[in-house]
C-alpha positions as CSV (number, residue, x, y, z in Angstrom):
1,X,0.0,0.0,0.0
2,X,1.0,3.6,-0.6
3,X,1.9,6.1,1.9
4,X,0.1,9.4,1.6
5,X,1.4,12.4,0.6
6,X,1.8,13.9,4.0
7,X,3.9,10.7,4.5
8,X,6.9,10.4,2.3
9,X,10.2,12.1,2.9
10,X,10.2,14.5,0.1
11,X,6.4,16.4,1.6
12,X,8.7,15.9,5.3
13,X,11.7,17.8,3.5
14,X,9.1,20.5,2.0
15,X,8.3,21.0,5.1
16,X,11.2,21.5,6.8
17,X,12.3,24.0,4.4
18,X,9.3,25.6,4.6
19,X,9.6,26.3,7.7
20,X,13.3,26.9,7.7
21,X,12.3,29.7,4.9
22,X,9.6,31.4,7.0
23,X,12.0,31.6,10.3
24,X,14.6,33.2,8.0
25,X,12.5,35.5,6.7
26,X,11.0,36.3,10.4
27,X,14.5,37.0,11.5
28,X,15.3,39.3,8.0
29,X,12.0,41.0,9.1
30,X,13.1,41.6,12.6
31,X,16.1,42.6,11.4
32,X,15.0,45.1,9.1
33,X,12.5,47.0,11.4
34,X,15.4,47.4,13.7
35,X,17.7,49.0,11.4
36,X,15.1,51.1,10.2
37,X,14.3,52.2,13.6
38,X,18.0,52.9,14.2
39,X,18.1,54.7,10.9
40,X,15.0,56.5,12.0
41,X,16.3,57.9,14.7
42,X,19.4,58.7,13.8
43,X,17.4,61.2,11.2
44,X,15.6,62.6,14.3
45,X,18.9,63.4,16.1
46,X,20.4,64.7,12.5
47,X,17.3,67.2,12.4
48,X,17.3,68.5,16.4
49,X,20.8,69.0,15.6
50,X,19.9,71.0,12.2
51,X,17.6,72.8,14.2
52,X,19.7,73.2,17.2
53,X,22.9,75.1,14.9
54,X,19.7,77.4,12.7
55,X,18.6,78.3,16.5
56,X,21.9,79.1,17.9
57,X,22.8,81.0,14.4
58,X,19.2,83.0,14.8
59,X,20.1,84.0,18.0
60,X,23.3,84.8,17.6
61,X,22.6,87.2,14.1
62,X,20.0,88.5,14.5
63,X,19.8,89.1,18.3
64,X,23.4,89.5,19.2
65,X,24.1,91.7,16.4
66,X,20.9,93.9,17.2
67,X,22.1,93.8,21.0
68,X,25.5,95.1,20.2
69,X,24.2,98.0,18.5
70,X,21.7,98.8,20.9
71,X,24.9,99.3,23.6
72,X,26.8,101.3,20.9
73,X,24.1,103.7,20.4
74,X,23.4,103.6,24.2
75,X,26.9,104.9,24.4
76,X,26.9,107.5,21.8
77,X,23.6,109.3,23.2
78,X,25.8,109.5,26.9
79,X,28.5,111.1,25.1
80,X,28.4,114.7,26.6
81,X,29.7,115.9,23.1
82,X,26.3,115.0,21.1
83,X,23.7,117.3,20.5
84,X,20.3,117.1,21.4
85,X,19.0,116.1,18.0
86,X,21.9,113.4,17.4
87,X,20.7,112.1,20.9
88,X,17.1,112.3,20.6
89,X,17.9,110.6,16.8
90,X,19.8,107.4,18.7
91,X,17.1,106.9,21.2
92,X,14.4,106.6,18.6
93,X,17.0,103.9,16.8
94,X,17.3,102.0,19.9
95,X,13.5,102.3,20.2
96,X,13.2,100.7,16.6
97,X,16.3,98.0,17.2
98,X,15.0,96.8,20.3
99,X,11.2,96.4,19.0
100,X,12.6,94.5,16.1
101,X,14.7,92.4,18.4
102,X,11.3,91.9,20.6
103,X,9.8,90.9,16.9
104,X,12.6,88.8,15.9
105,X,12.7,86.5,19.7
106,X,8.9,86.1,19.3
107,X,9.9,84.4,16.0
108,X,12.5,82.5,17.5
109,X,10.3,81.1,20.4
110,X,7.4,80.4,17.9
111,X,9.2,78.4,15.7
112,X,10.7,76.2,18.4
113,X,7.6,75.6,20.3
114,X,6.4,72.0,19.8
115,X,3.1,72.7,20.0
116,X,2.9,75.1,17.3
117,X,3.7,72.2,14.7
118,X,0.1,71.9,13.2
119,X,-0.6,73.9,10.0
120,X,-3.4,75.4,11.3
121,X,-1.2,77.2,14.1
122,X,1.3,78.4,10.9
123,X,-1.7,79.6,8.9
124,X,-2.7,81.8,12.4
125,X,0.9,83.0,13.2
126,X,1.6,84.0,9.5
127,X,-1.9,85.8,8.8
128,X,-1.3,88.0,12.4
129,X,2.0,88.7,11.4
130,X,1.5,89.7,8.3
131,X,-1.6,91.9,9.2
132,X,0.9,93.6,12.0
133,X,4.0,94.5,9.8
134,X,2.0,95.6,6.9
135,X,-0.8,98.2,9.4
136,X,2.7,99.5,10.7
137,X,3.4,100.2,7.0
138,X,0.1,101.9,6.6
139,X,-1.0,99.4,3.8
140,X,-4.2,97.1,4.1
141,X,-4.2,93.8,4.1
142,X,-6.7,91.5,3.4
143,X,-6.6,88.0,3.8
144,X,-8.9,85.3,2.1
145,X,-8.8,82.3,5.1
146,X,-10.7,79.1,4.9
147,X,-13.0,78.7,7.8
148,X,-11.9,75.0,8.3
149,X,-7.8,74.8,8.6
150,X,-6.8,70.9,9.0
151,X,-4.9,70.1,12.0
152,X,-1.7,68.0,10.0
153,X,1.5,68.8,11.4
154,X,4.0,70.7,10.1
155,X,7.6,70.5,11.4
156,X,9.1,73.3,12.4
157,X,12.1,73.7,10.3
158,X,8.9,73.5,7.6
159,X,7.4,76.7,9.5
160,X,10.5,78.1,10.1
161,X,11.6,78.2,6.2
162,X,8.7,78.9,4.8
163,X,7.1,82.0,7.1
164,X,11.1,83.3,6.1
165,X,9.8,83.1,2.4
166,X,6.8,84.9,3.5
167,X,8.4,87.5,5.3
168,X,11.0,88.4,2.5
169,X,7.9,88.7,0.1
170,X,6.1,90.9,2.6
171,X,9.4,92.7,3.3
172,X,10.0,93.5,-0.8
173,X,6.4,94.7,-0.7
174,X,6.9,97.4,1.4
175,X,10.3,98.1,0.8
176,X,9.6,98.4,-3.2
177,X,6.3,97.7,-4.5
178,X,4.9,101.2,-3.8
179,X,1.5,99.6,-2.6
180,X,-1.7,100.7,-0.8
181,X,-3.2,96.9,-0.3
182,X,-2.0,93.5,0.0
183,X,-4.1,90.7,-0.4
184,X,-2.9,87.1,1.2
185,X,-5.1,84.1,-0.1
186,X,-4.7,80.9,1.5
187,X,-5.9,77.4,-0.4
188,X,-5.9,74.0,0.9
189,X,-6.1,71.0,-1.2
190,X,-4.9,68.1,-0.6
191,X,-2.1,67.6,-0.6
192,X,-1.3,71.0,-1.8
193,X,-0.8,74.0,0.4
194,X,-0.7,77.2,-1.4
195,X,-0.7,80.6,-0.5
196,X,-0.6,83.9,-2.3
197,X,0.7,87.3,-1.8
198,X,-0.7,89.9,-4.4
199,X,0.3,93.5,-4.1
200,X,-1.5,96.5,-6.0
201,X,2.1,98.6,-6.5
202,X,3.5,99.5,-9.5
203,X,4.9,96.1,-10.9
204,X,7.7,95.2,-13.6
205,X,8.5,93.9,-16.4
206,X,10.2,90.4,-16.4
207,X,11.3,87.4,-17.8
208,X,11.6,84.1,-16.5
209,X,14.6,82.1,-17.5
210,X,15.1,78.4,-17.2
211,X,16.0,78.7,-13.7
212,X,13.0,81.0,-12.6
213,X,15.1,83.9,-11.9
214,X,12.9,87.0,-12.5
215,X,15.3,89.5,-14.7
216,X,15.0,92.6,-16.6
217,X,15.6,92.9,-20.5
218,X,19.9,93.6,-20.3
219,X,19.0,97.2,-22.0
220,X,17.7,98.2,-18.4
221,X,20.2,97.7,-16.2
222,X,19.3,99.7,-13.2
223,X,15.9,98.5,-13.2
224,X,16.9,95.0,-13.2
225,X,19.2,95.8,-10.4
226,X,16.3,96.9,-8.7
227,X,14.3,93.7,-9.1
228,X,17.3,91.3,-8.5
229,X,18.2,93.2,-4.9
230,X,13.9,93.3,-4.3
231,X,12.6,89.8,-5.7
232,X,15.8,88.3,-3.2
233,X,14.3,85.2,-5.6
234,X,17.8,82.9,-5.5
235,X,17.4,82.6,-1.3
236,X,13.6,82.5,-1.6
237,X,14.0,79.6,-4.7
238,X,16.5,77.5,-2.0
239,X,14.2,77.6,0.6
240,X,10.8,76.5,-0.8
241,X,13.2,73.8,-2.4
242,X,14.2,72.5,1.1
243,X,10.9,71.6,1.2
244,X,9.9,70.2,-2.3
245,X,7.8,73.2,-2.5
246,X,7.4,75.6,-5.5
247,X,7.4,79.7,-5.8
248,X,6.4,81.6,-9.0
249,X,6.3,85.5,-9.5
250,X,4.3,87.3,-11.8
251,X,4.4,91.2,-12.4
252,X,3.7,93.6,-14.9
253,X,4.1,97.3,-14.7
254,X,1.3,99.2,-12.9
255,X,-0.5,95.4,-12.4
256,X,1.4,94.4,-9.3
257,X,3.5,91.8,-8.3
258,X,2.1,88.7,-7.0
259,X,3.5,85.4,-5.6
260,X,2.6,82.4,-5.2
261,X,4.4,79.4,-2.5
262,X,3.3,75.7,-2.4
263,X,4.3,73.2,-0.4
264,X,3.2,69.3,-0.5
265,X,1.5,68.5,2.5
266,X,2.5,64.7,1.9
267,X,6.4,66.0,2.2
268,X,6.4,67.2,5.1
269,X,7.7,64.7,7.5
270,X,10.8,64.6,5.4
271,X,11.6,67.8,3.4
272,X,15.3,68.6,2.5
273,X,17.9,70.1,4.8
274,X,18.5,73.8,4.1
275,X,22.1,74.1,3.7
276,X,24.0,76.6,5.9
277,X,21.9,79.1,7.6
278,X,20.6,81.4,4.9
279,X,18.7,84.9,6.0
């Protein structure tokens, strides 16, 4: 008689290998989440140390500088030798450099703060700041919100880098757009994040070039000096790239300037290190 398949050596061998294979490949699976834990955190520590050197650099730039001029102008308006008006003109800069140091530590604190890494607390922060700085500017602001802001997170070298984009753009507004209004429009849609900074000033004429650079025809020199030092686009570009994100300007003259900043929402447990500590 003949034994049954679960009986003869080569379905006993099967079996054994079988279950040799599925040990190995428990082990290889063990294995593998371990090292990607390990790798994991390793990337963790890599970032709180990114983070760690952009803080200390902040700090040390923007309020150590500011600080060190605040004590030299503290000394000059002491100096028995100045007059009244060069005195009364150094207390009003100390006045301005210590409000802007007050501005920039808010900034500081706000971008470290672990419970500000939600979008929806980025989307409050920006729209309040921007309001602020551009009502001290006498020029209105209006901002298009939605109502509903999902709660995702958003780490905070993503803040960090990206309300810098915004504040450059508000900053060229002011500094050269020659505008009354502002508006700021926010979309959400996932995973997209977009938002949009249109100014009513007086605009330009540009070209975009393969790399995105806005320029100037070459026959107007000064003016496209003026748009290089104002658009600031080449630090802008490098940060929306640290986080696989996109910019695009578009002006024309006596249309406004408007620009536009999207970000993947998907992206942003892992967007790419900003190299050195660019302001």
């Amino acid at each position: 008689m003949l034994p049954h398949f679960w009986q003869t050596k080569w379905f006993r061998l099967l079996v054994i290998a079988g279950a040799i294979c599925l040990v190995a490949s428990s082990v290889g699976y063990v294995e593998k989440r371990k090292m990607q834990r390990k790798i994991e955190l390793v990337e963790r520590e890599r970032a709180v140390e990114t983070e760690r050197r952009r803080i200390a650099n902040d700090i040390h730039d923007d309020l150590g500088a500011g600080l060190t001029e605040i004590v030299i102008l503290s000394e000059l308006a002491q100096n028995p030798g100045e007059s009244h008006d060069a005195v009364q003109t150094d207390i009003r800069t100390v006045t301005d450099k210590a409000r802007a140091l007050t501005h920039s530590l808010d900034e500081i604190v706000w971008a470290v703060n672990p419970e500000n890494d939600t979008l929806d607390s980025f989307v409050s922060y920006a729209c309040n700041f921007a309001q602020n700085y551009l009502r001290l500017c006498r020029i209105r602001c209006r901002l298009d919100v939605p109502a509903q802001i999902p709660n995702v997170p958003l780490p905070a070298d993503v803040r960090h880098n990206f309300f810098m984009v915004l504040k450059e753009t508000l900053h060229n507004v002011v500094k050269h757009a020659g505008a009354s209004e502002v508006s700021i429009q926010i979309a959400i849609e996932p995973p997209k994040f977009t938002m949009t900074v249109k100014d009513n000033g007086e605009g330009f004429h540009m070209e975009l070039p393969p790399d995105g650079l806005a320029v100037l025809p070459a026959d107007n020199v000064a003016r496209a000096d003026r748009v290089t030092a104002r658009n600031g686009m080449s630090n802008m570009r490098h940060r929306m790239q640290a986080l696989n994100g996109q910019i695009s300007l578009q002006s024309r003259p006596g249309q406004g300037t408007q620009v536009e900043l999207m970000i993947n929402l998907d992206d942003r447990e892992s967007p790419r290190r900003v190299g050195g500590n660019p302001k």
